[in-house]
N, C-alpha and C positions, 0 to 999 in steps of 0.2 A: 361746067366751066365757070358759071358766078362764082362756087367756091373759090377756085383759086383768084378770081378778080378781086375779089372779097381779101383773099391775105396777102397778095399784092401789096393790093390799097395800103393795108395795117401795116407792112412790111418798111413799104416805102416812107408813110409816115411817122414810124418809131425812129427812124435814120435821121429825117430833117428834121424833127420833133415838132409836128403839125399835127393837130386830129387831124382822121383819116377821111372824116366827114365834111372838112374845109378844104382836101385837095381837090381843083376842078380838072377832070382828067383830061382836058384838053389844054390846060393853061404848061407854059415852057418851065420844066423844072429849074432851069440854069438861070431863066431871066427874071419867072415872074416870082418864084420860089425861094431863088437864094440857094441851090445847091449847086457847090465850087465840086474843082474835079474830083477833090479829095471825096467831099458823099458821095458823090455820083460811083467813082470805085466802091466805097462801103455798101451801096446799095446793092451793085452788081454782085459783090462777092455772098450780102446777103442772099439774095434770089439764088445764086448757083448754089449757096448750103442748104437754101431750104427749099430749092425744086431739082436739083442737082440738073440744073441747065448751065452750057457754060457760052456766051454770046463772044463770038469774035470780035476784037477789038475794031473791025473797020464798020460793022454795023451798030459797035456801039457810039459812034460820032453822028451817027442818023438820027439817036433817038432820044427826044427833045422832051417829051409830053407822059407823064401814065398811063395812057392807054397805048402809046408807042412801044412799052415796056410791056405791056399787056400781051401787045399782040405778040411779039417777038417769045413771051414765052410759051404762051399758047400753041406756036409755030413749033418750036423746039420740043416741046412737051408732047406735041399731036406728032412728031417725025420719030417715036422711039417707037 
């Protein structure tokens, strides 16, 4: 599972264009980050191309953090 944390990480940071080494996976993407709705969709649609997870929009108003996004794929990923 580090793999997929691992391009995650890479995933999410080619979207905000941050090294992937500078996101703290606990820090809020929206406030501490600077991703407006518009990345936060680009991100999600990322992850669903490239894990073919697709996260329900009411769980995605939950999740604030990279490891929020983590777990929820892991979750999706571990339920097929």
């Amino acid at each position: 599972m580090e793999n997929i944390e691992h391009q995650i990480r890479e995933s999410v940071a080619k979207v905000i264009k941050v090294p992937a080494e500078k996101i703290d996976p606990n820090a809020d993407l929206f406030k501490e980050l600077g991703v407006d709705s518009l990345l936060g969709v680009e991100i999600f649609a990322t992850l669903d191309k490239q894990f073919h997870i697709d996260i329900p929009e009411n769980r995605l108003e939950k999740i604030k953090t990279l490891n929020d996004i983590i777990a929820v794929a892991k979750e999706k990923i571990n339920a097929r």
